[in-house]
C-alpha positions as YAML, in Angstrom:
chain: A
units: angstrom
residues:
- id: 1
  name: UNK
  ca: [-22.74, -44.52, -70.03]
- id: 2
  name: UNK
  ca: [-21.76, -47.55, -68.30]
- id: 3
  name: UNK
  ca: [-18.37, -48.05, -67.72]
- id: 4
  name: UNK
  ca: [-16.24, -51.19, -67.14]
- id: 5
  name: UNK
  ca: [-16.78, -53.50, -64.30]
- id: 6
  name: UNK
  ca: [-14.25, -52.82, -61.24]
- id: 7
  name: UNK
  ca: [-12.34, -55.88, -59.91]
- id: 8
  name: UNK
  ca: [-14.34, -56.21, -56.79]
- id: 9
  name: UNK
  ca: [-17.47, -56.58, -59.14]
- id: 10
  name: UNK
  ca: [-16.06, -59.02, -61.13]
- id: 11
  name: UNK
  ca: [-14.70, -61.24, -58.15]
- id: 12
  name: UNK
  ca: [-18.89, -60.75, -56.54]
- id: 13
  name: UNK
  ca: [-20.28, -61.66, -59.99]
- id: 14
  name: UNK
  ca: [-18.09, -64.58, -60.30]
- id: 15
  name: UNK
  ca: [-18.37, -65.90, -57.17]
- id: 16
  name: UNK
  ca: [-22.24, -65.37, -57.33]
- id: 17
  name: UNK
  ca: [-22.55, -67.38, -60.95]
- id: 18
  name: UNK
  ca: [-20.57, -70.54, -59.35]
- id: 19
  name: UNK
  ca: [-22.20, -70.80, -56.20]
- id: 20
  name: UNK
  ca: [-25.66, -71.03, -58.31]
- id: 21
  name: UNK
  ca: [-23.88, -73.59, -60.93]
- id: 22
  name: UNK
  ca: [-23.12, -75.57, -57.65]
- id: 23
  name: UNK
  ca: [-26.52, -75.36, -56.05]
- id: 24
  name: UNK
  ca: [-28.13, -75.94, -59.42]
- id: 25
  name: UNK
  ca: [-26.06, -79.19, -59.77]
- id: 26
  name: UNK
  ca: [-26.58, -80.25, -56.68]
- id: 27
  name: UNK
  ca: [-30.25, -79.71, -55.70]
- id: 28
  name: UNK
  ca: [-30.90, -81.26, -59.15]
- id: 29
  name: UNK
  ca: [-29.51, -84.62, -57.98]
- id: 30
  name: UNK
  ca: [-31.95, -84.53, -55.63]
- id: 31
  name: UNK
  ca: [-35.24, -83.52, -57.03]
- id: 32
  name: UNK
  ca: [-34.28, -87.22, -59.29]
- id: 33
  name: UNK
  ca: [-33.91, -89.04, -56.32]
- id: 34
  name: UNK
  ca: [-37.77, -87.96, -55.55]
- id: 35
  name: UNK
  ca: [-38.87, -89.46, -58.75]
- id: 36
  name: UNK
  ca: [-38.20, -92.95, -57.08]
- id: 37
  name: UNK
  ca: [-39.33, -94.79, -53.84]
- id: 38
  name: UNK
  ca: [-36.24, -92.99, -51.70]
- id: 39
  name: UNK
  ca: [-36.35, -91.85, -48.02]
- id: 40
  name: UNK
  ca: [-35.44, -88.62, -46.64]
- id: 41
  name: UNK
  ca: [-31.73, -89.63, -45.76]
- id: 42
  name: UNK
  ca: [-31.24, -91.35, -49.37]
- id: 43
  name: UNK
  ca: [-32.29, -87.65, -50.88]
- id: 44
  name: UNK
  ca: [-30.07, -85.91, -48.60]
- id: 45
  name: UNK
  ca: [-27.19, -88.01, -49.02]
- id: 46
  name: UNK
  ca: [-27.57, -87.77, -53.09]
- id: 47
  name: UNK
  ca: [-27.80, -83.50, -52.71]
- id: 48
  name: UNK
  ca: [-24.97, -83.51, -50.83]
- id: 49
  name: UNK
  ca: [-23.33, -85.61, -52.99]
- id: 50
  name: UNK
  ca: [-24.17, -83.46, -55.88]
- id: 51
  name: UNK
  ca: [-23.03, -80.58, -54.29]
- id: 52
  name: UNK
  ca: [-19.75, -81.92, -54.19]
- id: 53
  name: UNK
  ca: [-19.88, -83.07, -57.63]
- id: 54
  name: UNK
  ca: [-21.33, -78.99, -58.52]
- id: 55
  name: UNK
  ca: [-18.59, -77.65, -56.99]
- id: 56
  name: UNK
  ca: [-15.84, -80.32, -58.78]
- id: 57
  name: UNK
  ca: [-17.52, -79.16, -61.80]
- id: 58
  name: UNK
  ca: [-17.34, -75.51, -61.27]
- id: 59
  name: UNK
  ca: [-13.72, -75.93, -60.18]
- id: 60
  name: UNK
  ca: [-13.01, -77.43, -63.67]
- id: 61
  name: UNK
  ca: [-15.25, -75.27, -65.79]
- id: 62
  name: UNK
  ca: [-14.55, -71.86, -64.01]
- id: 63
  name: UNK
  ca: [-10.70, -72.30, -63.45]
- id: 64
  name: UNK
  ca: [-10.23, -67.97, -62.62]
- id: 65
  name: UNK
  ca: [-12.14, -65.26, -60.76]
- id: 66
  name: UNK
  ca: [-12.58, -63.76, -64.31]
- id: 67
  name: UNK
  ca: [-9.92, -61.34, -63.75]
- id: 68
  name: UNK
  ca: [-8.26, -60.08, -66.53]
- id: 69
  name: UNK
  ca: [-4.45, -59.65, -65.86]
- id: 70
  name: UNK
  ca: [-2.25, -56.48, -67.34]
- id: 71
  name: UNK
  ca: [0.45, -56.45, -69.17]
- id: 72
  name: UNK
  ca: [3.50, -54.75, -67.77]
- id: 73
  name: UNK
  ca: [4.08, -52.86, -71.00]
...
């Protein structure tokens, strides 16, 4: 049987799942830039920008580590 993840899991998983939210985001901004007449610096400035815009997201959507707190009873 499996049994429930340990905190340190939790905290990798999580950590894991936002970094590829913010890489997804970002590297996604500029793969559109390549559907127009851009250069090189115009693509890198729009990833980087959506990186920063990934990782505002993430902030917003993924608030916690995931960790689920006990109660002192």
């Amino acid at each position: 049987m499996v049994g429930p993840m340990t905190s340190e899991e939790r905290m990798r998983m999580t950590l894991w799942l936002k970094l590829s939210f913010v890489v997804l985001i970002g590297f996604s901004a500029g793969l559109i830039t390549l559907l127009g007449d851009t250069t090189l610096l115009e693509t890198a400035l729009v990833t980087g920008v959506g990186l920063v815009f990934g990782a505002l997201v993430v902030r917003v959507v993924f608030p916690g580590t995931g960790e689920t707190k006990q109660s002192g009873r």
